[in-house]
N, C-alpha and C positions, 0 to 999 in steps of 0.2 A: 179636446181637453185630455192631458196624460190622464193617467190611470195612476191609484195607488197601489200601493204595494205594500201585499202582506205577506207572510211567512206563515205557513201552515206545517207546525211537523206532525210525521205520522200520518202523509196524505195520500199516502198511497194504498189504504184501504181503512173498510168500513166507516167509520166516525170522519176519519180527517179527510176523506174519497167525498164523501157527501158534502161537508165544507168546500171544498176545492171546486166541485161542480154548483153548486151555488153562487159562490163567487165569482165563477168565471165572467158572466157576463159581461162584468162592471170593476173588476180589480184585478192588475198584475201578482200573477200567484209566484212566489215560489215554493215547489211542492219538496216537500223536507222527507226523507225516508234512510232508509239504509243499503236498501236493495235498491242498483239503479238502474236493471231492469224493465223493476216491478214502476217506479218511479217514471222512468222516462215513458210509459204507455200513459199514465194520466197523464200528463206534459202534453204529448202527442195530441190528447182528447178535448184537451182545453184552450180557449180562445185565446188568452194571453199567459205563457206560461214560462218559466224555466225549472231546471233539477236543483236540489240542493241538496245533496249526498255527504251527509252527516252522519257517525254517530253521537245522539245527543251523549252516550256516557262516558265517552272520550272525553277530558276536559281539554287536554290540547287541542283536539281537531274541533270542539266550539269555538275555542280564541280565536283557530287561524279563519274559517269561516266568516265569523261574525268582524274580522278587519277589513271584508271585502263589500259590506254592505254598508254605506255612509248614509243611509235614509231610511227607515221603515217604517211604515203607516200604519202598521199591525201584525200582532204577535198572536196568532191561535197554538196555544200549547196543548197539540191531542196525541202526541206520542205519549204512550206508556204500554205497564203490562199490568194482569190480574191472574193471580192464583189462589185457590181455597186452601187452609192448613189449618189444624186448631193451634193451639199455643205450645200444645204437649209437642208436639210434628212438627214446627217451625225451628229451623236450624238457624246458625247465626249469620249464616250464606243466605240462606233465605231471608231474614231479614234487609242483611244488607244489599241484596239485589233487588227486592222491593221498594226500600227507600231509597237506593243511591239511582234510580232510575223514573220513580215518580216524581220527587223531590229533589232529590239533590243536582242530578241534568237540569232541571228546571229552573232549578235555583241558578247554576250554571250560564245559562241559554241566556236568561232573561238578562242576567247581572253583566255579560261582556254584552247585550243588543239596548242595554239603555243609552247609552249616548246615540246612536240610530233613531230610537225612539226617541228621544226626547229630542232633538232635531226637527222632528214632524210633527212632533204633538200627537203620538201616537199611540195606542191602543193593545193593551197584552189582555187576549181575552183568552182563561184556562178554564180546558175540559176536566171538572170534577166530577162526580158523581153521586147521588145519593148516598154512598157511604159514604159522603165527607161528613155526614149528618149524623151516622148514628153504626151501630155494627151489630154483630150476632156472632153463631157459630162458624165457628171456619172462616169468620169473616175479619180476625183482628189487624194480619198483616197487612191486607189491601185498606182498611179502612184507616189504616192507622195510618198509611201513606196519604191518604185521601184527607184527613182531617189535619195532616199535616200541610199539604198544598194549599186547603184552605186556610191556614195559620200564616202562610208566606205570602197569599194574593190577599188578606188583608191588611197585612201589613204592606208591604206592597202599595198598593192601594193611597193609604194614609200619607205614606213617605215620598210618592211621587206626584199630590194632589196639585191641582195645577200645572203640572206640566204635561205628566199620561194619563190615561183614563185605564182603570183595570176592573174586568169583569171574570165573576167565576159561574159557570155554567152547568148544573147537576142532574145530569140525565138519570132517570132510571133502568131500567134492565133497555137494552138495545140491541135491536137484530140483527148482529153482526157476526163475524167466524170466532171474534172470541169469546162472545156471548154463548155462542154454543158447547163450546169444549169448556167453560166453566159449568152451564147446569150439566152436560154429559157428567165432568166428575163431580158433582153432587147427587145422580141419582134420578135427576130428574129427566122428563118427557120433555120433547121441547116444539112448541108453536110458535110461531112466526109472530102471528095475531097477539101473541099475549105481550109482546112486544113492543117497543118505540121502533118507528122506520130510523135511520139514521139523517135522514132529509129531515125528520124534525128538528133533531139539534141542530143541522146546518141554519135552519132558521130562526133559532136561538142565537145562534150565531153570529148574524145577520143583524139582527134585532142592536144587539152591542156594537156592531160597528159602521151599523147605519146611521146610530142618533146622533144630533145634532148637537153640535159643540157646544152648548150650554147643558148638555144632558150625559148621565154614565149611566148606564146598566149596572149595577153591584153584583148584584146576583139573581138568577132564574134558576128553578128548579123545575123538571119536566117530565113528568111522570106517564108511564103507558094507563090507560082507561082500564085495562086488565088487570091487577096486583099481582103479581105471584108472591104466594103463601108460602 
């Protein structure tokens, strides 16, 4: 029996690394990153694989990419980036590379890979996170990207119903390298333990693009046992 085929961006570490190795067993990946390097060593590691050396914020180089892919079974969107600034600190660079990289790539990715998808009946399942839910200090530019992705995979969602299935996935704090350099620049101490493994969300992951064709995952929210305050 072939194998399906999904598209994992940002799989060349932490979040979308753990997806990747999840999936391998049971679906052709292609692993989406920037660095292809860093890229072709997960490739290397996994059972059915190929590169896809993207930048998603390129719009030109998602068109010409995404004219070479005529079928896709699923779409894990976990490229992105996170940085703390209060609103006073937040420049208009800094905005616009916070949203034109969470959001508007996305927005991007998903809109030249519909006709792929919707060829296979297929599956855009996007990494949001707990701040798609709610924000704090220092917290507005990320979250405000974050509650914008979820503004797009519901709609999303609605506008594609019956043909793809879309799911958004909202991990809390995860133990990953960029997990780290955000509480380092907030001050804080940082434990592993207090953490989501990143193998959790893979199986959230999982969860969405395993059920059965009468069934969608909308949304999961996945929180570490630990809170940090």
């Amino acid at each position: 029996m072939s194998r399906k085929t999904v598209l994992v961006t940002g799989g060349s570490r932490g979040i979308g690394r753990a997806i990747c190795e999840n999936l391998s067993p049971d679906y052709h990946l292609l692993v989406g990153g920037r660095n292809e390097e860093t890229v072709n060593e997960v490739v290397a590691s996994l059972e059915s694989a190929e590169p896809w050396i993207v930048d998603i914020t390129d719009e030109d180089a998602i068109a010409r990419a995404a004219t070479q892919i005529e079928s896709l079974d699923g779409l894990v969107l976990s490229a992105g980036i996170a940085f703390n600034k209060t609103i006073e600190q937040a420049t208009h660079a800094d905005w616009e590379r916070m949203l034109g990289t969470n959001v508007i790539a996305q927005a991007d990715l998903v809109r030249n890979l519909l006709p792929a998808l919707r060829r296979a009946g297929g599956q855009v399942v996007a990494i949001n996170s707990g701040s798609g839910f709610h924000s704090g200090p220092k917290g507005g530019l990320y979250s405000a990207s974050k509650f914008a992705l979820r503004a797009f995979t519901d709609a999303l969602r609605e506008e594609e119903r019956g043909r793809i299935r879309v799911s958004s996935v909202h991990p809390g704090r995860v133990d990953t390298d960029m997990q780290v350099e955000i509480q380092d620049a907030a001050g804080r101490a940082y434990s592993a333990s207090d953490h989501l493994r990143p193998s959790s969300i893979a199986a959230a992951v999982r969860l969405a693009l395993d059920a059965s064709e009468d069934a969608m995952v909308e949304q999961v929210s996945v929180r570490p046992v630990n809170l940090l305050r």
